[in-house]
VOBADREN-889726 format. One record per residue (C-alpha): residue in one letter; y, x, z. Coordinates in steps of 0.2 Angstrom, whole numbers, plus 2048, in hexadecimal, padded with zeros to 3 digits. Each point is the difference from the previous one (the first is absolute). Layout:
BEGIN
<node><zase>a</zase><c2>Y</c2><c1>X</c1><c3>Z</c3></node>
...
//
This chain:
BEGIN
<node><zase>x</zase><c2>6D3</c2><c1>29F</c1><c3>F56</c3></node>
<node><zase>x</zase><c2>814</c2><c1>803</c1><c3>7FE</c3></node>
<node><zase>x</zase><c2>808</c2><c1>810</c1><c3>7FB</c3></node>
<node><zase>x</zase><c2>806</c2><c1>803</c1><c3>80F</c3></node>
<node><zase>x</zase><c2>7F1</c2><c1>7FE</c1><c3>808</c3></node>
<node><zase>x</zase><c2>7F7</c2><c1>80D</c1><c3>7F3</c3></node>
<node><zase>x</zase><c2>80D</c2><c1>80C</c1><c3>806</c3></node>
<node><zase>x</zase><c2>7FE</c2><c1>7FE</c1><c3>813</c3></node>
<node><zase>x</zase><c2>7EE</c2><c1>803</c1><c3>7FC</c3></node>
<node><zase>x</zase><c2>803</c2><c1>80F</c1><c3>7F5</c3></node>
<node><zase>x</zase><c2>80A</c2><c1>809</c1><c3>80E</c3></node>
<node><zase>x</zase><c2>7F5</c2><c1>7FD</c1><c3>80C</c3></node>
<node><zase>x</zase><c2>7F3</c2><c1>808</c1><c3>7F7</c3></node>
<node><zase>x</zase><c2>80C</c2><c1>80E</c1><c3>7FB</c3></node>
<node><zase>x</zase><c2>803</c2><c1>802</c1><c3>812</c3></node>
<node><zase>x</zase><c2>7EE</c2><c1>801</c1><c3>805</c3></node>
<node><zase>x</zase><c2>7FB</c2><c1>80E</c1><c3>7F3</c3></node>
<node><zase>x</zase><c2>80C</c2><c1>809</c1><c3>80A</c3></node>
<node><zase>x</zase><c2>7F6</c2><c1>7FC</c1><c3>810</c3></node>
<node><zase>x</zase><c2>80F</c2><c1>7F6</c1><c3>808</c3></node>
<node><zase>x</zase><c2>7FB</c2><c1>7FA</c1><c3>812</c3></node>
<node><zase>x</zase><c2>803</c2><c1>7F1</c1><c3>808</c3></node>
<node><zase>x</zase><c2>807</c2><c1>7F6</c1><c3>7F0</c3></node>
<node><zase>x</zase><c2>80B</c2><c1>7EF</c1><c3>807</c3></node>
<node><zase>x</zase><c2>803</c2><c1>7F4</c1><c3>7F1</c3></node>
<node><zase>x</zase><c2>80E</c2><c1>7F2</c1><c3>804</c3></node>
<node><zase>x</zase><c2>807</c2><c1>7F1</c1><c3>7F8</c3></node>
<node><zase>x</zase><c2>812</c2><c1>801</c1><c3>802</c3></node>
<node><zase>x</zase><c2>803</c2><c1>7F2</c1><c3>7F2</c3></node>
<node><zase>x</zase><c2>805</c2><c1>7F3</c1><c3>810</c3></node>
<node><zase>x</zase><c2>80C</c2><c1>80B</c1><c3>807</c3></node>
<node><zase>x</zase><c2>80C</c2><c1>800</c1><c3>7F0</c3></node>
<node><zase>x</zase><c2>803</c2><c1>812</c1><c3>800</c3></node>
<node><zase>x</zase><c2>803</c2><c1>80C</c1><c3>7F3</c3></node>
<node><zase>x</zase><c2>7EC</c2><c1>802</c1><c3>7FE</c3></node>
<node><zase>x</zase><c2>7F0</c2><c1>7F7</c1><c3>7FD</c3></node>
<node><zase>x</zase><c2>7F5</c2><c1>80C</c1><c3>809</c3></node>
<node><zase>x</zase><c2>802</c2><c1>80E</c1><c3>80A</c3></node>
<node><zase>x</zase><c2>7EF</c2><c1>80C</c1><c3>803</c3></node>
<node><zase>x</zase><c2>800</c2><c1>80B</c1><c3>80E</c3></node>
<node><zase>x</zase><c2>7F3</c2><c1>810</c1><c3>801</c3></node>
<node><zase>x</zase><c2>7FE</c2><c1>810</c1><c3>809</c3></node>
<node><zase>x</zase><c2>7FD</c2><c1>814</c1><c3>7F9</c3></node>
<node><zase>x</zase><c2>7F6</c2><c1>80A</c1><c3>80D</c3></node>
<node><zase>x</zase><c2>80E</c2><c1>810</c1><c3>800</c3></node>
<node><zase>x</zase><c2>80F</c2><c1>802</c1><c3>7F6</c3></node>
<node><zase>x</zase><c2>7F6</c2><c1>805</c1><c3>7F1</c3></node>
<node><zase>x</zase><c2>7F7</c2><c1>7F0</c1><c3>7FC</c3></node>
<node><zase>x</zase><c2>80E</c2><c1>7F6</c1><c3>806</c3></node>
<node><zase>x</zase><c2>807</c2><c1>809</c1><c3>7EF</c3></node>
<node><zase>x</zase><c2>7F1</c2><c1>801</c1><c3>7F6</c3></node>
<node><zase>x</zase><c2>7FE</c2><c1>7ED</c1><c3>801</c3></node>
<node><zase>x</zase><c2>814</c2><c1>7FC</c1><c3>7FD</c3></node>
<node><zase>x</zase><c2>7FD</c2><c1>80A</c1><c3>7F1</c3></node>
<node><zase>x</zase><c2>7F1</c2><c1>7FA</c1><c3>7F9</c3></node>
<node><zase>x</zase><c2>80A</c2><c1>7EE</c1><c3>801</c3></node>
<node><zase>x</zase><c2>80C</c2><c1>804</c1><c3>7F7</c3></node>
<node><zase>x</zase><c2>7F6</c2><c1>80C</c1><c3>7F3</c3></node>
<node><zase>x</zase><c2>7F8</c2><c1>7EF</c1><c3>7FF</c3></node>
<node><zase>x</zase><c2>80E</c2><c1>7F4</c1><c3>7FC</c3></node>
<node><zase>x</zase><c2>806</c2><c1>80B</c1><c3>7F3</c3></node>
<node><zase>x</zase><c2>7EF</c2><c1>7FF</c1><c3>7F9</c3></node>
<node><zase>x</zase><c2>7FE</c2><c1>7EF</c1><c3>801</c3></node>
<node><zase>x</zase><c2>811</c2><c1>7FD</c1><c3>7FB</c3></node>
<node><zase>x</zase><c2>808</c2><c1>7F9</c1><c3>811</c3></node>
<node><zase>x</zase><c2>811</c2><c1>800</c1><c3>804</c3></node>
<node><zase>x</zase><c2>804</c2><c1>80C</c1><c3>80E</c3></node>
<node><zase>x</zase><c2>811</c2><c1>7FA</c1><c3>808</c3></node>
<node><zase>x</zase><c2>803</c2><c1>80E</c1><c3>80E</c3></node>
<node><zase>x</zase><c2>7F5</c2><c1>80B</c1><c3>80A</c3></node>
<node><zase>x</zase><c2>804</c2><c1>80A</c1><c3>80F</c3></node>
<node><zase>x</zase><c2>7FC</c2><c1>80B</c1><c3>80D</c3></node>
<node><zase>x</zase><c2>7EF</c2><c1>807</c1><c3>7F6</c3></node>
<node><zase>x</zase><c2>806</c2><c1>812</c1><c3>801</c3></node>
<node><zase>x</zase><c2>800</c2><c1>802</c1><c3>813</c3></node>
<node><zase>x</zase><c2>7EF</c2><c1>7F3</c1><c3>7FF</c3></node>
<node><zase>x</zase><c2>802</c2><c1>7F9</c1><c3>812</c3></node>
<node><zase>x</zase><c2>805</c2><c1>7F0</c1><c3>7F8</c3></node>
<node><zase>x</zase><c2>800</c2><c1>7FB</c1><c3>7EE</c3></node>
<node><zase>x</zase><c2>807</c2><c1>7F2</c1><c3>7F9</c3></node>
<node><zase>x</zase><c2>7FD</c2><c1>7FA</c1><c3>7ED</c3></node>
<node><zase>x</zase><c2>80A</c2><c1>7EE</c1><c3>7FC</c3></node>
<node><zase>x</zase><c2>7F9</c2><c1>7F8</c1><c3>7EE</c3></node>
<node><zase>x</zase><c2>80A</c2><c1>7F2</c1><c3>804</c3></node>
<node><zase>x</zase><c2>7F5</c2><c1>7F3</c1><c3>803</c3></node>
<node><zase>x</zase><c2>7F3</c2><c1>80B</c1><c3>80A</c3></node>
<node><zase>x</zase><c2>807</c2><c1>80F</c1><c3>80C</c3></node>
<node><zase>x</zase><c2>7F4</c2><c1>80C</c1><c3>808</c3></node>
<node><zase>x</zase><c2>804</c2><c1>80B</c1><c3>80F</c3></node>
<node><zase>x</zase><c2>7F3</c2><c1>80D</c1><c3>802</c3></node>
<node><zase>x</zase><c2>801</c2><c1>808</c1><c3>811</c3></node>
<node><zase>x</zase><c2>7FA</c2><c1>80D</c1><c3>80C</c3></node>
<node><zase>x</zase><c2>7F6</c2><c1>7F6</c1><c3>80E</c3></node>
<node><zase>x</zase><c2>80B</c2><c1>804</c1><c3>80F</c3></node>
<node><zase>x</zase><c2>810</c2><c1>7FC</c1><c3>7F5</c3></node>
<node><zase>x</zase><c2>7F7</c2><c1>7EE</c1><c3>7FB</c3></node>
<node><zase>x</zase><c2>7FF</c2><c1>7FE</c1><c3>814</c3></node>
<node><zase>x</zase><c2>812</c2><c1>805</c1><c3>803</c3></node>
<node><zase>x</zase><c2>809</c2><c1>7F5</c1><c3>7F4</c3></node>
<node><zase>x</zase><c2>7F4</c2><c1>7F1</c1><c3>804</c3></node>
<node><zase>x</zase><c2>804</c2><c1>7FA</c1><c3>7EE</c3></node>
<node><zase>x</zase><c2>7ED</c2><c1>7F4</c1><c3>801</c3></node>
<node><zase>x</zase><c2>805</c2><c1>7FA</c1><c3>810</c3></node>
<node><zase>x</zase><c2>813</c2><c1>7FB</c1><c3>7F8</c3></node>
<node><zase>x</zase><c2>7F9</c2><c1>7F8</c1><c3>7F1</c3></node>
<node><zase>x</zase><c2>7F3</c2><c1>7F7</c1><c3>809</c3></node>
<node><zase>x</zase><c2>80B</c2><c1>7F9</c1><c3>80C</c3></node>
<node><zase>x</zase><c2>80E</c2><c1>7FA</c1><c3>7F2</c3></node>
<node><zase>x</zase><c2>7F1</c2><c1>7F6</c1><c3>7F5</c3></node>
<node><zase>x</zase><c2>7FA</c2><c1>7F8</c1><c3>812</c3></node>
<node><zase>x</zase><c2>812</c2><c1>7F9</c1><c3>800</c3></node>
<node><zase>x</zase><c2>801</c2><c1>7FB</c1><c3>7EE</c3></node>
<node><zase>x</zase><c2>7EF</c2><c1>7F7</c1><c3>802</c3></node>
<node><zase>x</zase><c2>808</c2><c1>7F7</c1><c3>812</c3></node>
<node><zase>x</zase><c2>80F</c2><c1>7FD</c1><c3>7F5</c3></node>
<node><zase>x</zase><c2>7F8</c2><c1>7F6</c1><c3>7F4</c3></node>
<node><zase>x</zase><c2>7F6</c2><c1>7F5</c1><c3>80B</c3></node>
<node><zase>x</zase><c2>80E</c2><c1>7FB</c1><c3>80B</c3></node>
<node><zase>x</zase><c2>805</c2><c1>7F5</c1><c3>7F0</c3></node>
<node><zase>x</zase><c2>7ED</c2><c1>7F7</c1><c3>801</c3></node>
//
């Protein structure tokens, strides 16, 4: 098991203490973007949207993980944590429908794998 794979199963578990819903892991290594992995979960109300940002970051402090940016935790509609190779966006479930962020990512790695095979 790699580092980076002992922290993606670290912050999913951090997450989950927090009793995030709908957790979505992806691989974004194909895409060469600024990321390995983005994981994507939902807070019931504003509160836990809150409550489960900042029990990640309580937990990379903890643990020693670097913390790049965070935003929008405050207003805990949609929280976004980037620790570089691993960003987190925590959302309100009707926010997570809006945006459509799954759906985007989904359809970009579906693209990336066609890319790839076009060269067989």
């Amino acid at each position: 098991m790699t580092d980076l794979d002992i922290k993606v199963k670290a912050i999913l578990e951090w997450l989950a203490e927090r009793k995030a819903d709908a957790i979505s892991l992806y691989d974004v290594r194909a895409l060469n973007i600024y990321t390995d992995y983005i994981i994507i979960c939902e807070g019931q109300a504003d509160l836990h949207v809150r409550a489960i940002a900042n029990n990640l970051l309580d937990n990379a402090k903890l643990h020693k993980q670097t913390v790049l940016s965070k935003e929008g935790i405050e207003y805990g509609r949609w929280a976004l944590v980037d620790m570089g190779d691993i960003v987190v966006h925590i959302f309100l479930p009707e926010i997570r429908k809006f945006y459509k962020l799954d759906e985007l990512i989904a359809s970009y790695l579906q693209k990336t794998e066609k890319a790839e095979h076009a060269h067989d």
